[in-house]
N, C-alpha and C positions, 0 to 999 in steps of 0.2 A: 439624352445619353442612353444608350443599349444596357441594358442589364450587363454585361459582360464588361463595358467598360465602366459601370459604377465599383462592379468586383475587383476590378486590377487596381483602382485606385484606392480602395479599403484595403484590401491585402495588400498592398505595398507600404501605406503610410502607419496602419494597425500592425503591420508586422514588424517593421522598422522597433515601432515605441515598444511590441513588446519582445523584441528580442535576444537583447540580454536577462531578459527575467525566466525567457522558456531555456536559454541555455541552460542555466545558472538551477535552476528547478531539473530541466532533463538530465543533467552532468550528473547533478549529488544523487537525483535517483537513482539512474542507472548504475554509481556507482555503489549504494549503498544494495543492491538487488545483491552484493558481497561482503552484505555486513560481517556475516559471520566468520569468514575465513579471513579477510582484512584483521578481525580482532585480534585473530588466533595468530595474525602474521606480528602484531603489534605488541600481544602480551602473552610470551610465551608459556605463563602458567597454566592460561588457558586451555593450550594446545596441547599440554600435558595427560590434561583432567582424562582419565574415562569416563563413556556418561551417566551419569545415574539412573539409578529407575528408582519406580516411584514409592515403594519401601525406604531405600534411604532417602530420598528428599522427603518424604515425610518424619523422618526421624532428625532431619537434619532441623525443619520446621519449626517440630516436634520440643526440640532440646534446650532453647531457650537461647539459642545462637544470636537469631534476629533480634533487633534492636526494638525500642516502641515506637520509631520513626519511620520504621517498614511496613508498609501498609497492605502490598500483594507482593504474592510469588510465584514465580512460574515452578512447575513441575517441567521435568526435560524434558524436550520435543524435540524434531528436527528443527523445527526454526526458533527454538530456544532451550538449544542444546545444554543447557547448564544448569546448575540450582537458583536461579536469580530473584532477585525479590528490589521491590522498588520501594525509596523512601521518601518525607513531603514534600525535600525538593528537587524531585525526576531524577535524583541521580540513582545507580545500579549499582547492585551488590552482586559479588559472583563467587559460592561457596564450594570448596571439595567435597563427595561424598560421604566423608567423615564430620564437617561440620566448620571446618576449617575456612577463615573471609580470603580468600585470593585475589579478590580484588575489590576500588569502589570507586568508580567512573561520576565523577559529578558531572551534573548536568550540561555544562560548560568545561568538561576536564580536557577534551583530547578532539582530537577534529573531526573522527566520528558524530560525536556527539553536536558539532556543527552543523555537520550537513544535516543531520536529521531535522534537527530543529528547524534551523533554515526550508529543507525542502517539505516541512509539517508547517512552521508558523512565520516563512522568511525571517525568523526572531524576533517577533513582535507581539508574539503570545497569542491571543484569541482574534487582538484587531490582525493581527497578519492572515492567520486562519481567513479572516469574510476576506480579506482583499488576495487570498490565493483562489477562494473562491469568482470571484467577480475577475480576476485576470484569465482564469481557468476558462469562465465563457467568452471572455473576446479573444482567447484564441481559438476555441470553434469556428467564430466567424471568421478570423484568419485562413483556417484552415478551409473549410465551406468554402468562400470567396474564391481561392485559391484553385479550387476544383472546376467551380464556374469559368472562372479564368483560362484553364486548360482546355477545358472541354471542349475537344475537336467539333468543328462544323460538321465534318460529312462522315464518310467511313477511316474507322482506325485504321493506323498505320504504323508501323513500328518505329518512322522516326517519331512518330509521338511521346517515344518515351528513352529513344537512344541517345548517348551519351558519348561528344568529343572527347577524347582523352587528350590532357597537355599539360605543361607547366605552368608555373607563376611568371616564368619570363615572358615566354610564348605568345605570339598574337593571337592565338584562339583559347588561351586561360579564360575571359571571357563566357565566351560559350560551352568552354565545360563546367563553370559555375553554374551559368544558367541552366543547363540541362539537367546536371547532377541532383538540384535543388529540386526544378521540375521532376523530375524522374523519380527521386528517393519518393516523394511526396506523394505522387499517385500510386506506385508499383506498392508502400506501404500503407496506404490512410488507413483500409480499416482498421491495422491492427495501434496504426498512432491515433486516430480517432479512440479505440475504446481505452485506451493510455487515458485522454485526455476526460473523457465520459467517469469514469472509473476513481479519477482523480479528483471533479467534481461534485461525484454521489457522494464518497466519503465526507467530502467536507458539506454536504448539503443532505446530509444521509436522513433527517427526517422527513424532509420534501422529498426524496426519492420513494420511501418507503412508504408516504399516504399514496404518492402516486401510482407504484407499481402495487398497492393494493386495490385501488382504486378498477386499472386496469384489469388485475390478476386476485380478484376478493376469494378465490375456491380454497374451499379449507381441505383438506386430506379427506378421505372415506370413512379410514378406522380414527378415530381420536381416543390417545388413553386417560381414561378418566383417574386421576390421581386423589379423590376425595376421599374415598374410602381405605386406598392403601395407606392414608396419609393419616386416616383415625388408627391402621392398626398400628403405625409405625409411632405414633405418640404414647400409644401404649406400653409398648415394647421401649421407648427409648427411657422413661421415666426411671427406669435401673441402668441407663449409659450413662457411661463418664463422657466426660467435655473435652475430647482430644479429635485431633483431624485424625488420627487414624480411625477409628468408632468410627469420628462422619464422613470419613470415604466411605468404609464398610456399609455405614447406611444409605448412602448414595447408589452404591452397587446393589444394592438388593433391588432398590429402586428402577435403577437403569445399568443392567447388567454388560452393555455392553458398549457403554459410554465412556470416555476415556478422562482421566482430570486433567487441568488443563491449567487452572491459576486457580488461589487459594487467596480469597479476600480478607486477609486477618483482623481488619478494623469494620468487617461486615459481614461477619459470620455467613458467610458464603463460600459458594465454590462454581467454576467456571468450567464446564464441560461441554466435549465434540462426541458427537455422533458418529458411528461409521459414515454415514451418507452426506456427512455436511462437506463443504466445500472449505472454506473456512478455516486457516491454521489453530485460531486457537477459541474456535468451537462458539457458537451462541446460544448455548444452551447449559440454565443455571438452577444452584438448588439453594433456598436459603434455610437458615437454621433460627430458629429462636434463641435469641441472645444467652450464652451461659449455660444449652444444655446442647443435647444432641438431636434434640426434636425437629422435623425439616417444616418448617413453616410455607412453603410456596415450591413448586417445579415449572422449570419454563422450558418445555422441551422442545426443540427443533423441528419434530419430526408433526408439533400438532401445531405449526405457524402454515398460514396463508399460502398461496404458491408465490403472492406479489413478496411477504417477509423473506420468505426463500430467496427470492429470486435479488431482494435488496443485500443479503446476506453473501452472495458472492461477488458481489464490488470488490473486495476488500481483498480476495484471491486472486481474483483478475488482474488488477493492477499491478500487484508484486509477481506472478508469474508461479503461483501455488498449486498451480492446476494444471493439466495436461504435460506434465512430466518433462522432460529436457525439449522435447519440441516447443511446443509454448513458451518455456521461458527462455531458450534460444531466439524465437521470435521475439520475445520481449525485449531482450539484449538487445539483437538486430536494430529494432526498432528504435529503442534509446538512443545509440550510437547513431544511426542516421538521420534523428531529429535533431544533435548535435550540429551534423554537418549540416542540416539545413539555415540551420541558424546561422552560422558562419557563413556558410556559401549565399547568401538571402544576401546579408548586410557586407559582403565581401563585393558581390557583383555590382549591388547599387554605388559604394565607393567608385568601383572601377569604372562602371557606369562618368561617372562624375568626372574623375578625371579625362577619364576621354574625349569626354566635350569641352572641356578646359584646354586639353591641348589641340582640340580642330579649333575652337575660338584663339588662341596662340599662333596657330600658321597661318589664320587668314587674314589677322591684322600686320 
């Protein structure tokens, strides 16, 4: 057998098996790529709020609102426009700028909170996690095989990729399946290839990051050496008080132009972006010695590897955090017509099926 017909018969029968799992995965993504305006369409207190800045979410913090079951908080962002703080079991708190709970989404509350889980752990917690991973790569080779499959003999041609328009009644619904499917598939892979790449670095994200250092081991030119500013700052902190507000302020002296991002209250930490990161909500962190305001460790962004860099914007890529409404219009785009591949795939192979059902029916 041809390489080309070993690819048709992998993409056909590997695609079939997994093709309610990549709808079911592409739907909730794509549909959750709206988390936040769905919320606001959902619970109108939300859509109320104005959004904080990070004076009153620190005071909000700060006040003694949070519970001891909340463990981090987000400070507002765009992609986490509210005062939110998460508690031991994944579910979300959402506070007014005055201090005020608006709301508390358990983990399992509302079908948001489904899809997430589903499209992070199919629901199955960490085993779901390996096996989103391990599905993740046999749809590569789906997708791969698929490519092979198409890939013209001789010189391109634009029926290569044009599309019969018809209906479901129609006798050529058929070949607009098949084409549509073809067509979406090529004219989009790379950007549903890095969908799919993207989707398995995260969940494989320490393999990705020896890898891509591996590859990409070059450290920055300048690196800021943080040991010394870090004897003066224990100096100076021994007369601070033990509040986030003090250890932002000493974060800022530190990294002036670093933005906060989540506040680890059970880790006396704090979770900050750099202007140049890619990354919504920043990887780069300061820790504190338990009880004062002393900064114990700095893990700055800007002094990681080009390969950690380079691991560090997975996680923008995929949700469509980067490259401003083009991108994540592609991104959409993309979702949506991996959707219809899905369907059209296992829609044509049915019709497929019965076709030959009914020429074995007229000839007997």
């Amino acid at each position: 057998m041809t390489v080309k017909k070993i690819s048709t018969k992998i993409h056909k029968w590997l695609g079939i098996a997994l093709s309610l799992w990549l709808f079911l995965v592409t739907l909730t993504g794509t549909i959750l790529l709206y988390k936040n305006d769905l919320l606001k369409i959902q619970y109108p207190q939300l859509k109320q709020q104005v959004k904080a800045n990070q004076h009153q979410a620190l005071r909000v913090l700060q006040s003694g609102a949070l519970s001891e079951q909340e463990r981090y908080a987000f400070v507002p962002t765009d992609l986490h426009p509210w005062i939110e703080s998460i508690d031991d079991n994944r579910g979300r708190l959402y506070y007014s700028p005055e201090g005020e709970l608006l709301l508390h989404r358990p983990r399992y509350g509302d079908w948001l909170s489904w899809f997430v889980e589903f499209h992070h752990h199919l629901l199955l917690d960490g085993f779901g996690e390996e096996l989103q991973g391990i599905l993740g790569l046999l749809a590569l080779i789906v997708m791969i095989t698929g490519l092979i499959k198409w890939w013209p003999k001789g010189r391109f041609k634009k029926r290569d990729i044009a599309i019969t328009l018809s209906r479901p009644t129609k006798k050529k619904w058929g070949q607009t399946l098949w084409q549509s499917h073809r067509s979406l598939s090529v004219v989009l892979f790379v950007p549903m290839l890095l969908l799919v790449l993207t989707g398995i670095g995260m969940i494989y994200s320490t393999s990705f990051n020896t890898g891509l250092n591996f590859l990409f081991p070059q450290k920055p030119e300048e690196i800021v050496d943080y040991q010394g500013l870090l004897e003066e700052q224990h100096k100076r902190a021994e007369q601070l008080p033990t509040d986030w507000f003090t250890r932002v302020k000493e974060m800022q002296r530190l990294l002036p132009d670093a933005q906060t991002i989540m506040l680890y209250l059970d880790r006396d930490s704090l979770r900050l972006k750099q202007p140049e990161e890619w990354h919504p909500n920043g990887r780069s962190f300061i820790k504190f010695v338990p009880g004062t305001s002393k900064i114990s460790e700095v893990v700055d962004y800007r002094n990681q590897t080009v390969g950690t860099k380079l691991s560090h914007k997975i996680y923008p890529l995929h949700i469509g955090e980067v490259g401003g409404w083009a991108y994540f219009s592609l991104v959409v785009i993309s979702g949506i017509s991996l959707i219809w591949i899905c369907i059209s795939g296992i829609w044509f192979w049915v019709w497929c099926r019965n076709k030959k059902k009914r020429g074995k029916a007229k000839r007997k």
